[in-house]
N, C-alpha and C positions, 0 to 999 in steps of 0.2 A: 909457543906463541900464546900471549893472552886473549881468553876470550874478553871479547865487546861488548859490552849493555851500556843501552840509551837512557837516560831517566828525563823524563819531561816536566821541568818545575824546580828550580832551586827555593823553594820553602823550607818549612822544617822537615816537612815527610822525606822530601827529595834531597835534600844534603845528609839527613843522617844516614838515608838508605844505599846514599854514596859508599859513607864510612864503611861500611860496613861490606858495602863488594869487595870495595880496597884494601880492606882488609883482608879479605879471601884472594887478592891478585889478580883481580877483576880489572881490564881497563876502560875505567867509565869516564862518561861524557853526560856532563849535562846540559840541556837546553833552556833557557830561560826568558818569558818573553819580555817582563820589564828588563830597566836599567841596575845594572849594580847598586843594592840598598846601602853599602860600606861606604857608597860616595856622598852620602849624608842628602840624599835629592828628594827622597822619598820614605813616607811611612808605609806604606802600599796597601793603606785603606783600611788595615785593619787595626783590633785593638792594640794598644801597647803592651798593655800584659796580660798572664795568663796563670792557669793553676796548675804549676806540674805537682803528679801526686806519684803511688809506688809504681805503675805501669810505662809510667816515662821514664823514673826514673832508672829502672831495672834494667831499660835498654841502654841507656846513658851510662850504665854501671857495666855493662858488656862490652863499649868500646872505649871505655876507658876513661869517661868523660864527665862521673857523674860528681865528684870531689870539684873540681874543678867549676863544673855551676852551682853545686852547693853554697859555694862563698858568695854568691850574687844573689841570691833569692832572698826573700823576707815569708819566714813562716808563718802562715795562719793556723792558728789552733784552735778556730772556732769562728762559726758566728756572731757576731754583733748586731740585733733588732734595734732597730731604734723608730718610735711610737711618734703619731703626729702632736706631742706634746714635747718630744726632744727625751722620754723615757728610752732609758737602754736596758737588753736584756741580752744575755750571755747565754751561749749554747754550745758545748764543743761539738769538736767533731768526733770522738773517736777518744780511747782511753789516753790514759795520759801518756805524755810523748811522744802521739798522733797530730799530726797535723799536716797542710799543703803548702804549698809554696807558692807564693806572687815571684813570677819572673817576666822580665820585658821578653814579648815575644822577638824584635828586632834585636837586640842584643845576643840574643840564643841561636838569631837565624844567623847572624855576622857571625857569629861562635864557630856552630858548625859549619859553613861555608869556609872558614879559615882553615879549619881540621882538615876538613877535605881533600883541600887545594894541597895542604903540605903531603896530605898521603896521595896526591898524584892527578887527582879527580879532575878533569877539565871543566870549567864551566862554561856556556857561551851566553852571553846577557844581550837583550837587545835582539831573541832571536824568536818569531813569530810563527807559531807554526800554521800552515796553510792546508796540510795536506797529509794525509796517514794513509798507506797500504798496510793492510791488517795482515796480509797473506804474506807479505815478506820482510816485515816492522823496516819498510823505506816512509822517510819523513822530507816532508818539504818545506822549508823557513823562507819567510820574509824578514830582509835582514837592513841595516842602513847600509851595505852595500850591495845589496841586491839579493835575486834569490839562491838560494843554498838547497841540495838534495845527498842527504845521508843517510845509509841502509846499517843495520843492529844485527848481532844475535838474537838481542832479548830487550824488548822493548817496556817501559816500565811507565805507567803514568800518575804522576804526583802531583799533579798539573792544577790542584783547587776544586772548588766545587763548581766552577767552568768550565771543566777538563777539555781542552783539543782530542784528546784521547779519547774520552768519551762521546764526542760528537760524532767524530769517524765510526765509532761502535753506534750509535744511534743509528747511524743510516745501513747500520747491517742487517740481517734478515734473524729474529726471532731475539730481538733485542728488547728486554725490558724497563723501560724508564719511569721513573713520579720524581714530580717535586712539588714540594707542600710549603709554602709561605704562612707563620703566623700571622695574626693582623695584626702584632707589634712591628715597629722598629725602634732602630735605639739609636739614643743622641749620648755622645761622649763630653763629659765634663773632668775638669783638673780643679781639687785643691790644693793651693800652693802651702806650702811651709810657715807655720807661724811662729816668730821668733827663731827661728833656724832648725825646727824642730818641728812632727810631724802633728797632726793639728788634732787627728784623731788616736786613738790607740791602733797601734801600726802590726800589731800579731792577731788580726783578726779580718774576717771579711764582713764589711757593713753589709746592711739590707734595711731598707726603707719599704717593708710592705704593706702594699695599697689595696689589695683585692685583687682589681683588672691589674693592674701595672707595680711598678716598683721601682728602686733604684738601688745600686751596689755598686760598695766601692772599693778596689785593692790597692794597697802599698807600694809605693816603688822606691828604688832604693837612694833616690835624691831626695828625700820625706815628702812627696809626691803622694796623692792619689787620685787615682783613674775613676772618675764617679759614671756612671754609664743607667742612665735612663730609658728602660725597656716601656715604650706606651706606644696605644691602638692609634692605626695611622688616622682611623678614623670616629667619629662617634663624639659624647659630650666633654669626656677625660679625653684630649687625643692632640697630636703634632698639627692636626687641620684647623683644632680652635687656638695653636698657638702659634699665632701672625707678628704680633707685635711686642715689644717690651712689656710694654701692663699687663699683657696678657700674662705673657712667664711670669713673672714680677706676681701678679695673682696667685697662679696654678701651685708657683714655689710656697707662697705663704699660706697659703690652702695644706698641701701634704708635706711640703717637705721647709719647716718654716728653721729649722737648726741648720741645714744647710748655707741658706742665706747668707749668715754672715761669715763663711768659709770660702764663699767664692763670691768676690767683691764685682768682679767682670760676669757675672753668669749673664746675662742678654748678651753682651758682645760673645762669649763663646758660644751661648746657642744657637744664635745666627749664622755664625764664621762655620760651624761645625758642621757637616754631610750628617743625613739622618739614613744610615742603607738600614735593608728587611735583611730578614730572617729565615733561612731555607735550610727543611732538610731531603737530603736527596737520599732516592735507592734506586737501584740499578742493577740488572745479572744477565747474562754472566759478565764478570770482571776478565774474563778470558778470552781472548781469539787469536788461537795458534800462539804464537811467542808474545803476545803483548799479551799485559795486565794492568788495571789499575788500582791504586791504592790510596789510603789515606782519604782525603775528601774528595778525590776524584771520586772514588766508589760508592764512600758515604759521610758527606758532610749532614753534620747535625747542627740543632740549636745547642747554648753555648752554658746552657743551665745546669746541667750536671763537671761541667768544667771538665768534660774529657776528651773531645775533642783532636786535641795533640797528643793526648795521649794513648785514645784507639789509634792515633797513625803511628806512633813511635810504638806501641804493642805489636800493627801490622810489620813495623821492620823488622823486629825481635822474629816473629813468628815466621816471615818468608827467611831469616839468618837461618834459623835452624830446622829449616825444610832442605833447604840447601846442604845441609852435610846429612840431614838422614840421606838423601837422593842422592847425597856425591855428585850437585852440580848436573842431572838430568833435568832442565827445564822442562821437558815437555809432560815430569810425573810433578815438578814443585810448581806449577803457576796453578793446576786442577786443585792439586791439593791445600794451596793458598786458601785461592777460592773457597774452596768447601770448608774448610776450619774459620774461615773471616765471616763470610757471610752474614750467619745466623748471630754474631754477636755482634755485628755491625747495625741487625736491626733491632739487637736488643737496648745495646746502650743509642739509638735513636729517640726508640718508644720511653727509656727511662726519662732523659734528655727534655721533651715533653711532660711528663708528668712529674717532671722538680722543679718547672716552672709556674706549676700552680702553687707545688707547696712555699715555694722560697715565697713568692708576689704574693699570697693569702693565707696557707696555714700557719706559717710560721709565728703569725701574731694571734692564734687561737688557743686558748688554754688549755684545752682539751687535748689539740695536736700535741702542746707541748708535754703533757703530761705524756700521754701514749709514748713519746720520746724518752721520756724519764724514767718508764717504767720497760722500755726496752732496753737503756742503759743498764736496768737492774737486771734483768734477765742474762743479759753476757757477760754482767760481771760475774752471777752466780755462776753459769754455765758458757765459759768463754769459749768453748768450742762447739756449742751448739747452740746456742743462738748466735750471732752476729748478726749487726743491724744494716738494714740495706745500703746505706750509706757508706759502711764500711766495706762489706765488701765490693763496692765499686771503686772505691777509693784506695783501701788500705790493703789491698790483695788483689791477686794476680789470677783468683777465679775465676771462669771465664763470665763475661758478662750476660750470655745466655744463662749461665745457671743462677747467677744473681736474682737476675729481673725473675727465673722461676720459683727460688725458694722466695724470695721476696713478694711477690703473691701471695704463695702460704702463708706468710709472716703476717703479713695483712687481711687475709680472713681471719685468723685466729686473732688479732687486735680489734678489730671491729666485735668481736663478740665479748675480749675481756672487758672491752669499753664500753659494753653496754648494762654493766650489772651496777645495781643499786649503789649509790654513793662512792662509785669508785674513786671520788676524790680523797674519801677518808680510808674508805679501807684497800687502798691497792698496797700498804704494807702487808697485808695479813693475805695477799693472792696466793694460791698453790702454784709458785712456780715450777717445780717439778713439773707439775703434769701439763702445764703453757706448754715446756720443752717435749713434752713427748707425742704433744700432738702434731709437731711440727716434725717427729719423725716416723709416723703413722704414712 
């Protein structure tokens, strides 16, 4: 007989984490409380696209699926600044034949949802959950035809950074909760195709930085892009002094005056458009008896380091292969979940936060960029001992606690090469040798 597991949330977390029981013979069930996204009814609020990079894909490469989205993505191999004069400056990301991918988040989430469903996965849409017993993962739904109560093996929660799951745990006894709201939010803009054809250079991720605020824009694969305006709800730069058309109409021609004439309707989208915040959530334990939560149920972050989907699709990687070291004992794989996700849950948070200073203000500081330049040198000289922090969040499968800690190092020791006389001229002539060996002192 096959065992049972619940998963709460048909998302990205929650359908691939399907694939992936199913895979194991697992008979799953998911609950979902919007409508079916495939019936074209809904965006469900979020952005359209996203950056998958090696940690998504690696999982996606495990269930067989990562060829297969490869052909719908559009790479970005770098930065694109662009200055309130309409100046552009280029940054990659990473050596050459590094790069991320712009993928529509809806398109990936229909993707996997189809996968699912052919390897057996039930889903239920339209299914509201009401009610969680921790002690015996029984669930109770508010459904359009009334209410529904279903009991699990193993109850899983993928549920968003609203999690039902997580609320039930809320009202448990030694439960940990924060959530943290930037004082951005962000307004979604589209530019459309000009002459049939993409209007900006389309192998790159734009960034309009402003200081306080900023704007970025990705590719998508109808020569599309997602322009998405991160500003303070409130204050002199903010959404509260932007009431009217003249106002935008001002604020655009003020920072972002190249944009203008790429988006002919920008008042009518800014108005039409929802402005939601910014949260990132932490929470422990992720465990209570047979349920657990994942992905951004446990820890949604801000969306500045673009990993996001990909700390959840890491989480499924990493619960897959708990599961066959334990041979399928829940009660040693959801602890040990836990204790391995945790601490790099709060590390790519805290990174998460501190990329969105850099993207919105150092990025346009010459000094930053230089320190960049001179850390490209450093791993090109010694490509296994330095790596730049970017990379490895992005371009490896380190964990993200270790990241954020040699990335530290990496950053005292820059602040200090960066403070020595005219390091504009002479950082050819630095001893990089001993850079690298302070970093493994």
């Amino acid at each position: 007989m096959k065992k049972e597991i619940t998963l709460l949330g048909a998302g990205l977390v929650g359908s691939l984490m399907s694939i992936y029981l199913a895979k194991k013979g697992y008979s799953v069930s998911i609950y979902e409380k919007r409508d079916d996204m495939r019936k074209g009814n809904q965006q469900g609020g979020r952005s359209i696209n996203l950056a998958l990079s090696n940690r998504g894909l690696k999982a996606l490469e495990e269930v067989g699926l990562a060829e297969q989205i490869k052909r719908l993505v559009i790479p970005m191999k770098g930065r694109m600044m662009h200055d309130v004069k309409g100046n552009l400056t280029y940054q990659p990301y990473g050596k050459e034949g590094q790069f991320i991918n712009s993928v529509s988040r809806s398109w990936l989430n229909e993707m996997l949802m189809d996968e699912a469903e052919k390897l057996g996965v039930n889903i239920h849409f339209e299914h509201r959950c009401s009610q969680v017993n921790l002690d015996t993962q029984a669930l109770e739904f508010e459904t359009p035809s009334g209410s529904k109560r279903i009991q699990s093996e193993v109850l899983l929660g993928a549920d968003g950074a609203f999690s039902a799951l997580r609320d039930a745990m809320q009202r448990s006894d030694r439960f940990n909760y924060s959530q943290y709201y930037i004082e951005h939010g962000y307004k979604e803009l589209c530019i459309e195709p000009q002459q049939g054809e993409f209007a900006m250079e389309p192998n790159a991720l734009h960034i309009w930085p402003r200081g306080r605020f900023m704007m970025i824009a990705l590719p998508n694969t109808n020569e599309t892009f997602t322009c998405t305006l991160f500003l303070d709800y409130e204050g002199e730069d903010s959404f509260a002094n932007l009431q009217t058309p003249e106002q935008v109409e001002a604020f655009f021609k003020t920072y972002f005056p190249d944009v203008i004439p790429l988006i002919p309707d920008l008042t009518h989208q800014f108005f039409q458009n929802p402005t939601p915040s910014l949260v990132t959530v932490k929470c422990y334990p992720w465990v209570k008896n047979r349920t657990c939560l994942m992905g951004d149920a446990a820890h949604a972050i801000v969306p500045f380091y673009g990993q996001g989907m990909n700390a959840g699709f890491e989480d499924c990687r990493v619960l897959n292969e708990l599961i066959d070291t334990h041979q399928h004992n829940w009660d040693t794989i959801l602890p040990e979940f836990q204790q391995a996700r945790k601490p790099n849950a709060d590390a790519i948070a805290e990174l998460a936060l501190k990329n969105f200073v850099e993207m919105r203000d150092l990025v346009a500081d010459s000094q930053f960029l230089l320190q960049k330049k001179i850390e490209a040198h450093l791993h090109e000289q010694f490509p296994k001992d330095w790596i730049p922090l970017y990379s490895m969040v992005t371009f490896s499968d380190l964990s993200y606690a270790d990241a954020l800690r040699i990335g530290q190092k990496q950053h005292e020791i820059m602040q200090k090469v960066m403070s020595k006389p005219d390091i504009e001229k002479n950082w050819p002539n630095l001893d990089f040798a001993s850079i690298v060996e302070q970093l493994k002192a």
